[in-house]
C-alpha positions as CSV (number, residue, x, y, z in Angstrom):
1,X,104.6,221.7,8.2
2,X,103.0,223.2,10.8
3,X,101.9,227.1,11.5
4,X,103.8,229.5,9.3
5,X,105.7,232.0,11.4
6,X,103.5,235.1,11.8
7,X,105.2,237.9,9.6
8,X,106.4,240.7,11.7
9,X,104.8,244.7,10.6
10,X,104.9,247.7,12.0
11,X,100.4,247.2,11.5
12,X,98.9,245.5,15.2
13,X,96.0,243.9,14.8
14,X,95.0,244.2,18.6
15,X,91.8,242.0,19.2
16,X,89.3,241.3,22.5
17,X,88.2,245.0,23.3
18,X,85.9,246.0,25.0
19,X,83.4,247.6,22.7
20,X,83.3,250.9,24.5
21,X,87.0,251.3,23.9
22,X,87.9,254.9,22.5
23,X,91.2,256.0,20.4
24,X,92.3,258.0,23.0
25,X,92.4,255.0,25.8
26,X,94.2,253.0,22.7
27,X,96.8,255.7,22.3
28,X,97.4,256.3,25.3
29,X,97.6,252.2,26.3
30,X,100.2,252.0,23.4
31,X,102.1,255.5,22.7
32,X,104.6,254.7,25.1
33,X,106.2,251.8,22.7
34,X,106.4,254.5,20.2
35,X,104.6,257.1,17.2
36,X,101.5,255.6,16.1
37,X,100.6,257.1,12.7
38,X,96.8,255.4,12.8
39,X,94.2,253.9,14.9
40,X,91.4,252.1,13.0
41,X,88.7,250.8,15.8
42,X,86.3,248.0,14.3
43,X,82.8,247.5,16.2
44,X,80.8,244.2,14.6
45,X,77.2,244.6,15.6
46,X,76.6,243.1,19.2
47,X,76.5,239.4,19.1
48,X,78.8,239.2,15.5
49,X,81.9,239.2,17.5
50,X,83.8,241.6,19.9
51,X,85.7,244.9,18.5
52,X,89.4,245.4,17.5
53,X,91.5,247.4,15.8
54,X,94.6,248.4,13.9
55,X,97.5,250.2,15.3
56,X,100.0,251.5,12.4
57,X,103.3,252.7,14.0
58,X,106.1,254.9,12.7
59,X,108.1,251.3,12.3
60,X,108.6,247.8,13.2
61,X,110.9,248.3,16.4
62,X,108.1,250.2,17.7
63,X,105.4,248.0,16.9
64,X,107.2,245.0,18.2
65,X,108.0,246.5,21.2
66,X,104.4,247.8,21.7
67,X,103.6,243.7,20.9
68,X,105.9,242.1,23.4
69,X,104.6,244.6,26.0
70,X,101.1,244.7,25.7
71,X,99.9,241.0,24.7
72,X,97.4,239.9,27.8
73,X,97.5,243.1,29.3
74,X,93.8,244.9,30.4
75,X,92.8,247.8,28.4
76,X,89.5,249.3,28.9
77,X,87.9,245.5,30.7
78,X,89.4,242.8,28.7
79,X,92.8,241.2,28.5
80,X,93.6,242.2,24.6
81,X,94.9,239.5,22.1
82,X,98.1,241.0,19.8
83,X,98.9,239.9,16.5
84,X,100.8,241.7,13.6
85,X,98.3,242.6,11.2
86,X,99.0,242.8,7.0
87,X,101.8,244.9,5.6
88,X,101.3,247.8,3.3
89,X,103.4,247.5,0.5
90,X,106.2,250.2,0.2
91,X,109.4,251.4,-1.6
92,X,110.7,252.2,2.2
93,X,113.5,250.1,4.3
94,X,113.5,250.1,7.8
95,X,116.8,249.8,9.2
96,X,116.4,249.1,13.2
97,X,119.2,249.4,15.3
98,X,121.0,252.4,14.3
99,X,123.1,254.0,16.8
100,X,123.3,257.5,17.4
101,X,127.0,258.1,15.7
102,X,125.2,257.0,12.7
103,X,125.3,259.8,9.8
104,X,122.1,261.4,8.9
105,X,123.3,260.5,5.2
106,X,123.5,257.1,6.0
107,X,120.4,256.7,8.0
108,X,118.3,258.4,4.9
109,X,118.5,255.8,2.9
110,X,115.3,256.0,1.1
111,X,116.9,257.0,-2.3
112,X,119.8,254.8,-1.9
113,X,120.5,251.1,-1.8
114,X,121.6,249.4,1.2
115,X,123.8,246.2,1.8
116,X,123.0,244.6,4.8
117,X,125.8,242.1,6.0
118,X,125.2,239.2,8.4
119,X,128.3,237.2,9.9
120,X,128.0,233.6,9.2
């Protein structure tokens, strides 16, 4: 049936760095797509493959955006590869798209249920 579709998160797995590549260049590469909570940097021993990381943003508009924006794009001396990486489980629902007339009560919703309607 083919590939299965690649799960959207608000976790980039951002692959192809340079190995010298610091936090601060990532940060400041990605921050303008939005808050970024962590930044894990992975560096396999020279000649077991090249580094990457894991961006976690505040949520999954921000990482997607960050995504679409940055995929090919040069950061540090390589042209990065962008992929979502795993989601962490969690009793949280993110809610993209809310406008700001919204309520603060109705954008808490993390103690409350929410019905999402779709037009068919």
């Amino acid at each position: 049936a083919g590939a299965a579709a690649e799960r959207a998160t608000r976790n980039l797995f951002i692959g192809n760095l340079d190995h010298n590549v610091s936090e601060v260049e990532l940060r400041r590469a990605f921050e303008k797509y939005g808050i970024i909570e962590e930044v894990v940097i992975k560096r396999p021993a020279r000649g077991q493959g090249g580094a990457y990381a894991f961006l976690k943003f505040q949520n999954l508009d921000m990482a997607h955006r960050a995504k679409v924006a940055m995929s090919g794009r040069v950061v540090g001396r390589n042209p990065i590869k962008i992929g979502y990486g795993k989601a962490n489980p969690t009793t949280r629902l993110w809610v993209g798209g809310l406008g700001p007339s919204t309520s603060l009560a109705a954008r808490n919703t993390s103690t409350k249920v929410v019905r999402v309607l779709v037009p068919n």
